[in-house]
DRENDO-134416 format. One record per residue (C-alpha): x, y, z. Coordinates in steps of 0.001 Angstrom, whole numbers, plus 500000, padded with zeros to 6 digits. Layout:
N
<<X,Y,Z>>;
...
This chain:
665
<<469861,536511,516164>>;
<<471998,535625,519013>>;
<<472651,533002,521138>>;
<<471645,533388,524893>>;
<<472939,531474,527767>>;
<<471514,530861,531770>>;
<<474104,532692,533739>>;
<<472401,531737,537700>>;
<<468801,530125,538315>>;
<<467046,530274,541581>>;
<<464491,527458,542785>>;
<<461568,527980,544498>>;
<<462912,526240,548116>>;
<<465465,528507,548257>>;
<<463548,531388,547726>>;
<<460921,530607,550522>>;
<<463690,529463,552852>>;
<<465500,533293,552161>>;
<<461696,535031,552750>>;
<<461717,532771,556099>>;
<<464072,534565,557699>>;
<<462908,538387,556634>>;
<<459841,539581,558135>>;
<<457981,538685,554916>>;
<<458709,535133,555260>>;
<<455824,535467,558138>>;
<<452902,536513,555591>>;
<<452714,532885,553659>>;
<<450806,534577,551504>>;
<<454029,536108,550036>>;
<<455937,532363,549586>>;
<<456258,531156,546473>>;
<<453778,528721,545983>>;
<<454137,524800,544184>>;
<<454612,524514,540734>>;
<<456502,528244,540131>>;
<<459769,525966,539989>>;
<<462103,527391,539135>>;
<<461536,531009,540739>>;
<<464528,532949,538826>>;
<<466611,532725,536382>>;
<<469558,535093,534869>>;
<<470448,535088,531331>>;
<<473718,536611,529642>>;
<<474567,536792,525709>>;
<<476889,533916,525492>>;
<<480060,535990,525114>>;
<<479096,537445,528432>>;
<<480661,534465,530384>>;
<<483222,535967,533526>>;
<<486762,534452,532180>>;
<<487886,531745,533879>>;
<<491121,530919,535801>>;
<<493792,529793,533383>>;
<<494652,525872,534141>>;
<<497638,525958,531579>>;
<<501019,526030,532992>>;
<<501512,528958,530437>>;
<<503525,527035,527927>>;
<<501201,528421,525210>>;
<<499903,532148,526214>>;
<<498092,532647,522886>>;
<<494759,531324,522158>>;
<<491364,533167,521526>>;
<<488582,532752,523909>>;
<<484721,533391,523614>>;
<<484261,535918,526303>>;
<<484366,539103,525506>>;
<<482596,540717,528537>>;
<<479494,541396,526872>>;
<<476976,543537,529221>>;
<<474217,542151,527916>>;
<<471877,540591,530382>>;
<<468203,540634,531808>>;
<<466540,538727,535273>>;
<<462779,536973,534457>>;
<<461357,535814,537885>>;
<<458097,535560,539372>>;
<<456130,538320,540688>>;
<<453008,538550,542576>>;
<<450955,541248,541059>>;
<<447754,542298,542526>>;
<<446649,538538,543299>>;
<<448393,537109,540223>>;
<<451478,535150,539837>>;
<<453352,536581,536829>>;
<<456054,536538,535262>>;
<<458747,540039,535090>>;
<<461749,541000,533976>>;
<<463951,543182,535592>>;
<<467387,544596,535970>>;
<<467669,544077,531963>>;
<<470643,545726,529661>>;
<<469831,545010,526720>>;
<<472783,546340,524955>>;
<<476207,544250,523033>>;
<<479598,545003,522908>>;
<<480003,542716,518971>>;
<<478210,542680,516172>>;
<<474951,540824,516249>>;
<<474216,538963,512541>>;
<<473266,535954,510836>>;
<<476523,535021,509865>>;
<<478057,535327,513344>>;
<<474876,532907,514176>>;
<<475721,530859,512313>>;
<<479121,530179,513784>>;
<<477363,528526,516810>>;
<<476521,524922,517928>>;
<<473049,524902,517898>>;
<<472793,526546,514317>>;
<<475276,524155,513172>>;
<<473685,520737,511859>>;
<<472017,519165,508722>>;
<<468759,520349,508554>>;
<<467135,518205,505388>>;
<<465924,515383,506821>>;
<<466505,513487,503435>>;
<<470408,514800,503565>>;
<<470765,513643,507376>>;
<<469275,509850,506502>>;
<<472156,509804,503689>>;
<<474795,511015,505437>>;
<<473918,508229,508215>>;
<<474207,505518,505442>>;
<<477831,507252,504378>>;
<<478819,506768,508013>>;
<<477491,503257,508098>>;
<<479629,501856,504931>>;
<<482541,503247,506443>>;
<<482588,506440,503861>>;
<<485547,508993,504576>>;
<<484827,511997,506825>>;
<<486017,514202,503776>>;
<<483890,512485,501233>>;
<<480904,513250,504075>>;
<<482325,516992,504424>>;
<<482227,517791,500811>>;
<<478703,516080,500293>>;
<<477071,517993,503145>>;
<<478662,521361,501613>>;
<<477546,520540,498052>>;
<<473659,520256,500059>>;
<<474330,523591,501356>>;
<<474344,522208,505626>>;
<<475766,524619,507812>>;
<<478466,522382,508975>>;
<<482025,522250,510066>>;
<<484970,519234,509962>>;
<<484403,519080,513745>>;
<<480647,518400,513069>>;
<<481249,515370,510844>>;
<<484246,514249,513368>>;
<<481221,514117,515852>>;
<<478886,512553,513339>>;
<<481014,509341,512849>>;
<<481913,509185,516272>>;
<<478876,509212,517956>>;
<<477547,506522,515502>>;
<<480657,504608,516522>>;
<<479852,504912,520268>>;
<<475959,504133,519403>>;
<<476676,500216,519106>>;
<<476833,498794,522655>>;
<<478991,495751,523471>>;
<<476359,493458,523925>>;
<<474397,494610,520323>>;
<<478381,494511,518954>>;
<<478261,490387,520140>>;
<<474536,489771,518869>>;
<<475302,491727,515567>>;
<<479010,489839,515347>>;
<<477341,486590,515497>>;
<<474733,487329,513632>>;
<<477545,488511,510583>>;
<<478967,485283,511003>>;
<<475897,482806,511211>>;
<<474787,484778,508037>>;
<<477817,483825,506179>>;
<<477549,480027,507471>>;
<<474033,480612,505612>>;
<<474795,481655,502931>>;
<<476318,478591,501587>>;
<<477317,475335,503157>>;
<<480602,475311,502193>>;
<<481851,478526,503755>>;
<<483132,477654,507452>>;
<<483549,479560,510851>>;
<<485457,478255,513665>>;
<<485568,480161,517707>>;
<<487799,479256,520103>>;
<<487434,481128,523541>>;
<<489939,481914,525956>>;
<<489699,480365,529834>>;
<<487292,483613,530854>>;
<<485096,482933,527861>>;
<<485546,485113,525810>>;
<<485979,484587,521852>>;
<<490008,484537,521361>>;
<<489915,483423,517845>>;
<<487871,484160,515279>>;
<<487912,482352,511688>>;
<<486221,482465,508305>>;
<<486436,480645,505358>>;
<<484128,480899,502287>>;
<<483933,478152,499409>>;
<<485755,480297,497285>>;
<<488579,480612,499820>>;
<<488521,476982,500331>>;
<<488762,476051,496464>>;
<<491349,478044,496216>>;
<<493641,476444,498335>>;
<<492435,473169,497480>>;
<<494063,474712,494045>>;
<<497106,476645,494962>>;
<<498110,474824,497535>>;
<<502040,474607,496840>>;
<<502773,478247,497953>>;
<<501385,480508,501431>>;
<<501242,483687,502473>>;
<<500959,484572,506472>>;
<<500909,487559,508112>>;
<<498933,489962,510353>>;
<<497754,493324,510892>>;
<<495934,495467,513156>>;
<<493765,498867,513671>>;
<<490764,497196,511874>>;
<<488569,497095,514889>>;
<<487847,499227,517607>>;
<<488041,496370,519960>>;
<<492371,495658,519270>>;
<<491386,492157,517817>>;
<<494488,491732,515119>>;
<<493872,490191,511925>>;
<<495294,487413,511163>>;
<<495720,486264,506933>>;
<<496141,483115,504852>>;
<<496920,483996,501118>>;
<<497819,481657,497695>>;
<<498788,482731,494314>>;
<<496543,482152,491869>>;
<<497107,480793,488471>>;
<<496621,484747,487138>>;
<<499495,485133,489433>>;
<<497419,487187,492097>>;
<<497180,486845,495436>>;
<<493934,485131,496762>>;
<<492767,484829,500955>>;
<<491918,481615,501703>>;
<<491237,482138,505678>>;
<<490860,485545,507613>>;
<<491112,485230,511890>>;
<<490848,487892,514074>>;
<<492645,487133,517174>>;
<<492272,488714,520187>>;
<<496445,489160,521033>>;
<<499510,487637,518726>>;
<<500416,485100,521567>>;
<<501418,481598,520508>>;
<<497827,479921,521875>>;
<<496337,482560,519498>>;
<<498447,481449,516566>>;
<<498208,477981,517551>>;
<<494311,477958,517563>>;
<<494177,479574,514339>>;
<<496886,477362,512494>>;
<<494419,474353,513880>>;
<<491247,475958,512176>>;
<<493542,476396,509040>>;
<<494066,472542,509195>>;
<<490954,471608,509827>>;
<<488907,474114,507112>>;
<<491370,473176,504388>>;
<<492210,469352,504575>>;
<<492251,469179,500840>>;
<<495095,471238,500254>>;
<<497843,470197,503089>>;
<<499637,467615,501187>>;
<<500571,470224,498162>>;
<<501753,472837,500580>>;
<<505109,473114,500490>>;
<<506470,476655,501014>>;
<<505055,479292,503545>>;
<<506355,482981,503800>>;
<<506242,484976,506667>>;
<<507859,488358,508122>>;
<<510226,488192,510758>>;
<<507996,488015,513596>>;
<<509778,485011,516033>>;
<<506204,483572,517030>>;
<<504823,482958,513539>>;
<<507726,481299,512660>>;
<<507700,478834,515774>>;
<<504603,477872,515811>>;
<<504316,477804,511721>>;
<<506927,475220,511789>>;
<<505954,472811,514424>>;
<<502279,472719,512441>>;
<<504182,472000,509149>>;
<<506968,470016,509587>>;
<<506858,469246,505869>>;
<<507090,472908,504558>>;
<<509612,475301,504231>>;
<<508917,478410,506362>>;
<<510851,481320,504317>>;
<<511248,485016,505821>>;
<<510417,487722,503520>>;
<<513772,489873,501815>>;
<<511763,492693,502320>>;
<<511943,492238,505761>>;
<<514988,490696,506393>>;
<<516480,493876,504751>>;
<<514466,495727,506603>>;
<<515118,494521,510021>>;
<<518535,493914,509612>>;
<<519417,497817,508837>>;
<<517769,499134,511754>>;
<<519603,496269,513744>>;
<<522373,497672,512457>>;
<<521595,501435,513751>>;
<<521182,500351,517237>>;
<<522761,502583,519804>>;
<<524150,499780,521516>>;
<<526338,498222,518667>>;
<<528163,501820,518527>>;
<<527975,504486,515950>>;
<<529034,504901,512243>>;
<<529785,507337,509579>>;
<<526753,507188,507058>>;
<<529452,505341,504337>>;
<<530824,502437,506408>>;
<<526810,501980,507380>>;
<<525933,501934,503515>>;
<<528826,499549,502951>>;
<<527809,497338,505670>>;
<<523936,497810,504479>>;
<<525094,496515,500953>>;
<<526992,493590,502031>>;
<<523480,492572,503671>>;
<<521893,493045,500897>>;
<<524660,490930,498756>>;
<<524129,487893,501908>>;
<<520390,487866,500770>>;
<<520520,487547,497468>>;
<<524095,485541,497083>>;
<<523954,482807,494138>>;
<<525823,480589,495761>>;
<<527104,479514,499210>>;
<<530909,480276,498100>>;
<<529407,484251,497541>>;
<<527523,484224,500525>>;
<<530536,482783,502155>>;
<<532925,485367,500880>>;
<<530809,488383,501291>>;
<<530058,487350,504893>>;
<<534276,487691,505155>>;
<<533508,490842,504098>>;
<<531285,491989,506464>>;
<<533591,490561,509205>>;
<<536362,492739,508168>>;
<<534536,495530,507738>>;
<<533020,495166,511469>>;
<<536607,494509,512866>>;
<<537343,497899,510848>>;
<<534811,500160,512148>>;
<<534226,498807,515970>>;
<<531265,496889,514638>>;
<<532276,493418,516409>>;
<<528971,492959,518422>>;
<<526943,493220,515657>>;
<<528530,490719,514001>>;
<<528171,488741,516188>>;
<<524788,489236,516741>>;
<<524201,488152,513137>>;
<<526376,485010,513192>>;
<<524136,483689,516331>>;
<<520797,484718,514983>>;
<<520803,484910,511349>>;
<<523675,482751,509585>>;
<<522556,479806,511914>>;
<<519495,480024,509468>>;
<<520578,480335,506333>>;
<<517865,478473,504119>>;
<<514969,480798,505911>>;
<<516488,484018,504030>>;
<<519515,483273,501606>>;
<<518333,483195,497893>>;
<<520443,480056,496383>>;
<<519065,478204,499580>>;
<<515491,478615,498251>>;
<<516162,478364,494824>>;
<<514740,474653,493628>>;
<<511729,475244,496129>>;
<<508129,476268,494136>>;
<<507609,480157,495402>>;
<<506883,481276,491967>>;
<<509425,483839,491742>>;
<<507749,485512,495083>>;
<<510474,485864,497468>>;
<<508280,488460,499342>>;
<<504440,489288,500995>>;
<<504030,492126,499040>>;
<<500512,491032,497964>>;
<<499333,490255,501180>>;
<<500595,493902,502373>>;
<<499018,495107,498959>>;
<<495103,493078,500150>>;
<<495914,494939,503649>>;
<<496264,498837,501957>>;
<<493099,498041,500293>>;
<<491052,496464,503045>>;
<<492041,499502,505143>>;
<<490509,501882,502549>>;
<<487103,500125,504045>>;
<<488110,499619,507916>>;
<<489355,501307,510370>>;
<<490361,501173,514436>>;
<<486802,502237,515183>>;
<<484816,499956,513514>>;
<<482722,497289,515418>>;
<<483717,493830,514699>>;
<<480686,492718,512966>>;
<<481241,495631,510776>>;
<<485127,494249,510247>>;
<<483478,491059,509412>>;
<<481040,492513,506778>>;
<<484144,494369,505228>>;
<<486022,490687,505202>>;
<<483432,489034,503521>>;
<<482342,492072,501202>>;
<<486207,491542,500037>>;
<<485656,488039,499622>>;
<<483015,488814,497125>>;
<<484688,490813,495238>>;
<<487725,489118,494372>>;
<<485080,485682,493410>>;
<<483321,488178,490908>>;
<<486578,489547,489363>>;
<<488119,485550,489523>>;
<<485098,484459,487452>>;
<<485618,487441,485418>>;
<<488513,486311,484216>>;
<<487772,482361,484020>>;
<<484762,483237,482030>>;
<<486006,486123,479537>>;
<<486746,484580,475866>>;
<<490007,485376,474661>>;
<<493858,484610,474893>>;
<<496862,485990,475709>>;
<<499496,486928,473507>>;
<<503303,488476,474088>>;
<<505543,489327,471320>>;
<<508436,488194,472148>>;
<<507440,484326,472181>>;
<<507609,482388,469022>>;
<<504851,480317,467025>>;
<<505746,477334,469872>>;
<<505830,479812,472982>>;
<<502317,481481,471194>>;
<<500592,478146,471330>>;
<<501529,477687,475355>>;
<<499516,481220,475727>>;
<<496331,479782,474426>>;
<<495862,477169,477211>>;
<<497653,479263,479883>>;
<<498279,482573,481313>>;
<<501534,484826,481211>>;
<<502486,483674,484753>>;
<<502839,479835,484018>>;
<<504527,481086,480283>>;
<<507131,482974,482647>>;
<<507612,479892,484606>>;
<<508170,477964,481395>>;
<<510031,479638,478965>>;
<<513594,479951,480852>>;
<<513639,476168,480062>>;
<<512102,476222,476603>>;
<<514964,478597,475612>>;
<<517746,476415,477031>>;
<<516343,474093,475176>>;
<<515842,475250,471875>>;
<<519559,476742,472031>>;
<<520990,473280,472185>>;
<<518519,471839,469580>>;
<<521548,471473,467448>>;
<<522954,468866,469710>>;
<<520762,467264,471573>>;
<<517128,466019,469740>>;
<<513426,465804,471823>>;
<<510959,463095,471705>>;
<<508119,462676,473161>>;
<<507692,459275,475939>>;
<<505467,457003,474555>>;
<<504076,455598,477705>>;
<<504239,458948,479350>>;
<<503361,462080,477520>>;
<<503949,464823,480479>>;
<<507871,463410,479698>>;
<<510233,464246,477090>>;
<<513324,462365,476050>>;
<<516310,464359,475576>>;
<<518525,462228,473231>>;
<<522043,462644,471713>>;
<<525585,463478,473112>>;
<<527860,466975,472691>>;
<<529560,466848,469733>>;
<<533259,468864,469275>>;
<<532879,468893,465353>>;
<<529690,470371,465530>>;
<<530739,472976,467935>>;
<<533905,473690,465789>>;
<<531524,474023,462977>>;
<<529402,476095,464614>>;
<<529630,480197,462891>>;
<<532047,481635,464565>>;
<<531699,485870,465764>>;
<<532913,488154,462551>>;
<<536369,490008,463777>>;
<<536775,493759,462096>>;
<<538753,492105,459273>>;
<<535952,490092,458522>>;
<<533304,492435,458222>>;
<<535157,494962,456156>>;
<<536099,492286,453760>>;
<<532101,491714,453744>>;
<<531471,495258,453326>>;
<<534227,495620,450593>>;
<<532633,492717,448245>>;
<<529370,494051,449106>>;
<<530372,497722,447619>>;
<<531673,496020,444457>>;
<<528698,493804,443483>>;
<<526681,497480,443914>>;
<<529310,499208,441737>>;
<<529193,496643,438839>>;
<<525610,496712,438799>>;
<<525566,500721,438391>>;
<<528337,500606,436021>>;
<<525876,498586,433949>>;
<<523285,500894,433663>>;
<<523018,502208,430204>>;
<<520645,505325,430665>>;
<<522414,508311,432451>>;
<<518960,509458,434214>>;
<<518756,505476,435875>>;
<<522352,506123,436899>>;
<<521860,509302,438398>>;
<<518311,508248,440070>>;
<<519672,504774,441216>>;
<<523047,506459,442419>>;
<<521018,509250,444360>>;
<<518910,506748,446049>>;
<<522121,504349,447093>>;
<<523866,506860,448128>>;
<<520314,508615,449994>>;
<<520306,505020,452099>>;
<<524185,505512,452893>>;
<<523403,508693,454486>>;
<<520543,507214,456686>>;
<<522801,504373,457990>>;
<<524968,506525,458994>>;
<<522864,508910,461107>>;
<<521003,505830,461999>>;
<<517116,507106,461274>>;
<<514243,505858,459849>>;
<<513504,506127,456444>>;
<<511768,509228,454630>>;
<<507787,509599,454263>>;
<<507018,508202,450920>>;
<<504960,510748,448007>>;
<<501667,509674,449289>>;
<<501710,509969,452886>>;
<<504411,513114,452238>>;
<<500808,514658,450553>>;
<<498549,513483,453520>>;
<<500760,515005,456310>>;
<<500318,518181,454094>>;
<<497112,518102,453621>>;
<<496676,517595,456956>>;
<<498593,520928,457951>>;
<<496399,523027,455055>>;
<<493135,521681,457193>>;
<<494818,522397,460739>>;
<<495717,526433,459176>>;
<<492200,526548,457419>>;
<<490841,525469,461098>>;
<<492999,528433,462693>>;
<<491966,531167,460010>>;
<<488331,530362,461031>>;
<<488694,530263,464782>>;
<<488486,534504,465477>>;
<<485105,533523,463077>>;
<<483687,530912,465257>>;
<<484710,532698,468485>>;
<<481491,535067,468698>>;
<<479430,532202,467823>>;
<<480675,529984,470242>>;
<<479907,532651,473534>>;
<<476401,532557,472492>>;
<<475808,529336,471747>>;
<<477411,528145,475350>>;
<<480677,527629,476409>>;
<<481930,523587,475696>>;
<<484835,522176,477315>>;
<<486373,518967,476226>>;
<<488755,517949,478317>>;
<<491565,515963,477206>>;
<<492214,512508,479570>>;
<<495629,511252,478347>>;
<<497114,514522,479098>>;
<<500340,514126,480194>>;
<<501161,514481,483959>>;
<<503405,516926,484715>>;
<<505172,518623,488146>>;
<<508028,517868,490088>>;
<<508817,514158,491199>>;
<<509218,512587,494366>>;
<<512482,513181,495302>>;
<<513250,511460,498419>>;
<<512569,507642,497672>>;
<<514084,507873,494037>>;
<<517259,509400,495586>>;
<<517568,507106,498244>>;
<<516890,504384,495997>>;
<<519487,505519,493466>>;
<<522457,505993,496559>>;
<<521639,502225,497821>>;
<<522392,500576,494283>>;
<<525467,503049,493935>>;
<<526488,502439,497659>>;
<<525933,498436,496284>>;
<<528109,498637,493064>>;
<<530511,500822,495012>>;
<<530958,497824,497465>>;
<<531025,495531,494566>>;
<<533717,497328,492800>>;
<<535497,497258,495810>>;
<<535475,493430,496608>>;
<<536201,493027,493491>>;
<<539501,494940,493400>>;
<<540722,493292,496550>>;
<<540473,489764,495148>>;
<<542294,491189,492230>>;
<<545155,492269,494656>>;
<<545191,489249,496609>>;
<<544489,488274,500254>>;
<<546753,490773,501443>>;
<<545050,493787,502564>>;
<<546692,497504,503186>>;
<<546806,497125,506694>>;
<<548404,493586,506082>>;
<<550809,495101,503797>>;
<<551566,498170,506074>>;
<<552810,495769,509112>>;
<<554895,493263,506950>>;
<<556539,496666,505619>>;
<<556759,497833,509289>>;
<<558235,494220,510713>>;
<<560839,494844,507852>>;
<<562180,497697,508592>>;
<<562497,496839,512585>>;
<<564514,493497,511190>>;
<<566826,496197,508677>>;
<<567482,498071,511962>>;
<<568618,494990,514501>>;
């Protein structure tokens, strides 16, 4: 089989009007007459093509091409043949210069395709739910379809491009009066722009809106794009659950990150979630400027926090800016880890000094600009980044937005850039669903939750709550119980969410408390210790008790010292051999079994906690590992020059300088 192509076709006007002017053009009898339209046609094998004029610039000579000059060709037109119109073919070669076979057939475009009409309706439903073109590929192969990656590539996007914009609005709104439907406490809001279109777009479910009305204390915003083919960005409102998870409680798909955009979907917040606004009290947020401004003039009662991640983030490529000059790769590590040390400072004296520290080490290198870049735009702020500054607020120990950026990898398993909105929509509330069903899951599921390092009193908070609120109270349960020797608990009696903490700090009972053993002390210990054991084997009047009790002391001694465990015992000594004699009887009868098992069928079993093996990823861990060295390097070094004193080298270089010039005059 082989693929042929329509190199020229003649139509029937032209044809008369060439006969016209020849002297057969007078007999009209010879004009082809109405309805022989076209009159000729030439056809060529497909690689017969004449090459075309190159339109490259020649940058890239090499690439293959489909022609390959093949002579095959015939002419079919219409002939008049004693009174009859008929069709003839003439001029005809029917000869190729390539091989001519079902396999090079099948190479084509028009043998390419899915063919089972069952196959094609289940692909279309892969492409619908958003399935991966690879996941499609490898189906369509397993099927046996004649297809290519390009042909799937085409498959998706020509169902993308099958959804008009008008069906996209009906469908959208039809996504999102389904969802108002669906239960009367699930919300939408629309705000549209001064041309009318839809700017803002927001959703909230019950679930979403119980949650907050919950977890109110502690929010999550930020936004994200490529989940639409139409550029609206996705805007997200997360809490923390009391499973310590995050949980949306408001998705809005704006239509640009401007501050009317922000500020329309901050008001459908408000308005969706009235419950919940008086518990909110800390909102984090990445370091976009606009978020931040309009955030804070909508909650003048919250603390708008920027996330470390972030802060780090930003501030290191700040740092590598061409116009604040350029650095050797270990004054930029330095200067990376006293930014890191800033964030995370204890206390305002160590964010103080290590901010010293950065100064000098900008006036060192030539980095004065971006210094003071970061003393107009970032210590001006201090309680939006700085760790002590944030330390009494309730975040939960979240100083980040990693599981909003965690919901966003996931979501984006589902959506992509060309996805209509309704279908973005569908995804949204498909998500939704999901996390209700596992919530329930785990409100629902009998059980409790245990941790062995908590005592009898710590074991007893785990039956009523989860390991997240334990976490949150067992810092202070500790502190507690450590002073129980001089201080003494009750219980209010008007109030029992309050206990009394009664008694003062007592010097005898400190004095009196057991002091650390020295080396004298213990080998004092260790010396009585030996004696008591040597009277009591003195006293031993049967030799074989010596022996066996002085073999077994002295058996102990020997397993202190090497620090191991202590020897099987006679009975499971036996079992671990027994188990070896089965394992060798099993191997003796496995060249036995062998014939038996090829013709009873081969059985594989595979084993699932195999252990994973193969080289590691190299690059993160490495970095990773330099920044905490660079870090305790800088450390170390901060730390010897407050042990030296204020004076640095270069300090101590000009007095020693100024000295000598006095000595001189």
């Amino acid at each position: 089989m082989q693929v042929i192509s329509i190199l020229e076709t003649m139509g029937r006007a032209e044809r008369n009007r060439r006969l016209k002017k020849t002297k057969k053009g007078v007999n009209e009898a010879l004009l082809i007459p109405e309805g022989l339209d076209p009159y000729q046609r030439t056809y060529i094998c497909t690689h017969g093509w004449p090459q075309r004029k190159p339109r490259g610039s020649g940058k890239r000579p090499r690439k293959p091409i489909r022609e390959m000059d093949c002579p095959f060709r015939f002419v079919v037109q219409w002939q008049l043949h004693k009174g009859e119109w008929k069709l003839g073919v003439k001029l005809g070669r029917f000869s190729h210069n390539h091989s001519v076979c079902s396999d090079t057939y099948a190479t084509y475009p028009c043998a390419r395709g899915v063919s089972d009409v069952v196959v094609g309706a289940r692909v279309e439903g892969m492409v619908a739910v958003g399935a991966k073109r690879s996941k499609i590929y490898d189906y369509l192969l397993e099927h046996d379809q004649n297809v290519i990656k390009a042909d799937v590539d085409n498959m998706v996007q020509s169902f993308a491009s099958s959804v008009s914009s008008l069906d996209d609005n009906d469908a959208t709104a039809a996504q999102v009066g389904a969802l108002a439907a669906a239960d009367k406490m699930s919300c939408t809001r629309i705000a549209e722009t001064a041309t009318g279109e839809t700017g803002v777009l927001s959703m909230s479910t019950a679930f979403m809106r119980q949650n907050f009305s919950r977890f109110g204390e502690f929010l999550l915003v930020d936004c994200t794009h490529k989940t639409n083919r139409y550029n609206y960005q996705l805007l997200t409102f997360m809490v923390m659950n009391k499973f310590g998870g995050g949980v949306v409680v408001q998705h809005s798909l704006l239509e640009a990150n401007g501050d009317w955009h922000m500020d329309r979907a901050i008001k459908h917040f408000k308005s969706l979630h009235p419950d919940g606004l008086n518990l909110l009290r800390v909102i984090v947020v990445d370091n976009d400027l606009n978020e931040v401004r309009v955030l804070q003039s909508h909650f003048g009662e919250a603390r708008v926090l920027i996330c470390h991640f972030h802060v780090i983030k930003y501030l290191k490529e700040k740092r590598s800016k061409p116009e604040f000059g350029k650095v050797s790769s270990d004054d930029a590590s330095q200067i990376d880890a006293a930014l890191h040390k800033m964030v995370y400072a204890a206390s305002q004296d160590e964010y103080d000094t290590t901010r010293d520290s950065l100064k000098r080490l900008c006036t060192r290198i030539g980095l004065d600009e971006f210094f003071e870049y970061f003393m107009r735009n970032w210590d001006s702020c201090q309680d939006m980044w700085v760790m002590h500054l944030r330390a009494k607020l309730p975040h939960y120990k979240n100083h980040t937005n990693n599981r909003l950026e965690n919901f966003f990898g996931k979501l984006k398993e589902v959506i992509n850039s060309s996805m209509s909105l309704a279908q973005c929509v569908e995804a949204l509330v498909a998500a939704d669903r999901c996390a209700e069903k596992e919530y329930e899951y785990k409100l629902s599921r009998i059980g409790r939750f245990v941790n062995s390092n908590y005592d009898e009193e710590m074991g007893n908070v785990l039956r009523f709550t989860t390991h997240f609120v334990a976490e949150q109270i067992e810092p202070q349960y500790a502190a507690a119980l450590s002073k129980a020797a001089t201080y003494s608990y009750e219980a209010h009696k008007n109030n029992s969410d309050e206990v009394l903490v009664l008694g003062t700090f007592s010097d005898i009972r400190e004095n009196q408390r057991k002091k650390r053993r020295t080396q004298a002390d213990r080998y004092k210990e260790a010396v009585r210790a030996t004696h008591l054991i040597a009277s009591e084997l003195a006293d031993l009047s049967d030799d074989q008790d010596f022996e066996d009790m002085l073999q077994y002391v002295l058996e102990q001694w020997r397993h202190v010292r090497q620090k191991v465990k202590l020897p099987l015992q006679g009975t499971e000594l036996k079992r671990e051999s027994e188990e070896v004699s089965e394992d060798s009887a099993e191997s003796q009868t496995l060249n036995i079994e062998k014939k038996d098992t090829r013709e009873a069928g081969l059985r594989v079993h595979i084993n699932p906690k195999a252990r994973k093996v193969g080289r590691p990823q190299k690059h993160r861990k490495t970095t990773a590992a330099s920044e905490r060295a660079d870090r305790k390097w800088y450390k170390a070094a901060e730390s010897g020059r407050a042990l030296a004193g204020a004076d640095t080298l270069e300090d101590s270089s000009i007095f020693v300088a100024r000295s000598a010039w006095t000595s001189r005059n």
